[in-house]
C-alpha positions in Angstrom: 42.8 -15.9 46.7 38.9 -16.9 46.6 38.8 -14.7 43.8 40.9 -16.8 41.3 39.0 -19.8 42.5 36.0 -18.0 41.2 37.5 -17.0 38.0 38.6 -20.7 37.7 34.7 -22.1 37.9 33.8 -19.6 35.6 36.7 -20.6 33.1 35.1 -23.6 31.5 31.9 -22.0 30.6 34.5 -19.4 28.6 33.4 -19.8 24.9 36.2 -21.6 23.2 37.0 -19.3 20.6 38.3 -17.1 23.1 39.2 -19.6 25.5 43.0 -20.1 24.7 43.1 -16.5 23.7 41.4 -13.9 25.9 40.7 -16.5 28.7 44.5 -17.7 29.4 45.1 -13.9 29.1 43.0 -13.5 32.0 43.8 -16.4 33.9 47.6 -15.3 33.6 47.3 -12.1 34.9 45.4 -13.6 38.0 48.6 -15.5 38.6 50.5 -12.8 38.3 48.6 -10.5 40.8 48.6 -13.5 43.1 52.2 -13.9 42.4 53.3 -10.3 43.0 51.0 -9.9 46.3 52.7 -12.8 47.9 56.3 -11.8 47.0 55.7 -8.3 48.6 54.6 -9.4 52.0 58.3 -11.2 52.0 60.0 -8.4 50.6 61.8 -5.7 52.7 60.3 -2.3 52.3 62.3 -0.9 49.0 61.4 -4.6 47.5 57.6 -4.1 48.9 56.3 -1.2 46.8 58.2 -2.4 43.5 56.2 -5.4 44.0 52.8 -3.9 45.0 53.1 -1.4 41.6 53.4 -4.5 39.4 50.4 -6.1 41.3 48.3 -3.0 40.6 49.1 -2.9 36.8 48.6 -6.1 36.7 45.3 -5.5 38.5 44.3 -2.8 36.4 45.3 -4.9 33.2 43.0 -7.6 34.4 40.0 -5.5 35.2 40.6 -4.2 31.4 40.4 -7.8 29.4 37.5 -9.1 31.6 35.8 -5.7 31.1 36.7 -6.8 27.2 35.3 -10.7 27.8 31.9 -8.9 29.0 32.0 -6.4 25.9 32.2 -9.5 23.5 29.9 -11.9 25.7 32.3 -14.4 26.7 31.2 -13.5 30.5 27.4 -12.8 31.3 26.8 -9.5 33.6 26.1 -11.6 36.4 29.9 -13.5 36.2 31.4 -9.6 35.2 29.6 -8.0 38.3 30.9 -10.6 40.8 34.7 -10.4 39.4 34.6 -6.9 39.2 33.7 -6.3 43.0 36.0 -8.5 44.4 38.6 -7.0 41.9 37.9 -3.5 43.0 38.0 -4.9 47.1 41.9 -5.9 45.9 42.5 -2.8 44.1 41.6 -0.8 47.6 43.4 -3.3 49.9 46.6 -2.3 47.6 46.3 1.0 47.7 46.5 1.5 51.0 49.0 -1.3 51.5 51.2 0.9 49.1 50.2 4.4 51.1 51.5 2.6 54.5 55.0 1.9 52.7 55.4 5.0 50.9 
């Protein structure tokens, strides 16, 4: 995803008191998203919306920890406005990937 390549050049410039905290939090739950997505388009139908749920939470736990980065200035507005579009794009492309399978 372009997105977690983004996330990933923003990364360094992470202050390093939250850095191994709030950052690897972050970058984790990229993975995970990433990780889920790509399991569900291999997974029969049952298998497909138990993995597109645990994508969306995940999403929706990721939007909530970068919305805490920007609270406490670890990302600028311009770094927090770019994430959080393409973030929403993904949340919209799995929603209706989990209305088609419903």
């Amino acid at each position: 995803m372009a997105i977690y390549k983004l996330w990933h050049d923003f990364f360094p410039d992470f202050p390093k008191d939250s850095r191994q905290t709030l950052g690897q939090k972050i970058d984790g739950l990229f993975l995970e998203v990433i990780e889920n997505i790509i399991k569900a388009g291999y997974s029969d139908k049952a298998e497909k919306e138990i993995f597109l749920k645990r994508a969306s939470v995940k999403l929706d736990l990721l939007k909530f920890f970068l919305q805490v980065s920007w609270e406490i200035k670890a990302l600028d507005n311009k770094k927090y406005i770019n994430l959080s579009e393409k973030l929403n794009e993904v949340g919209k492309m799995l929603g209706g990937w989990l209305r088609s399978v419903k």
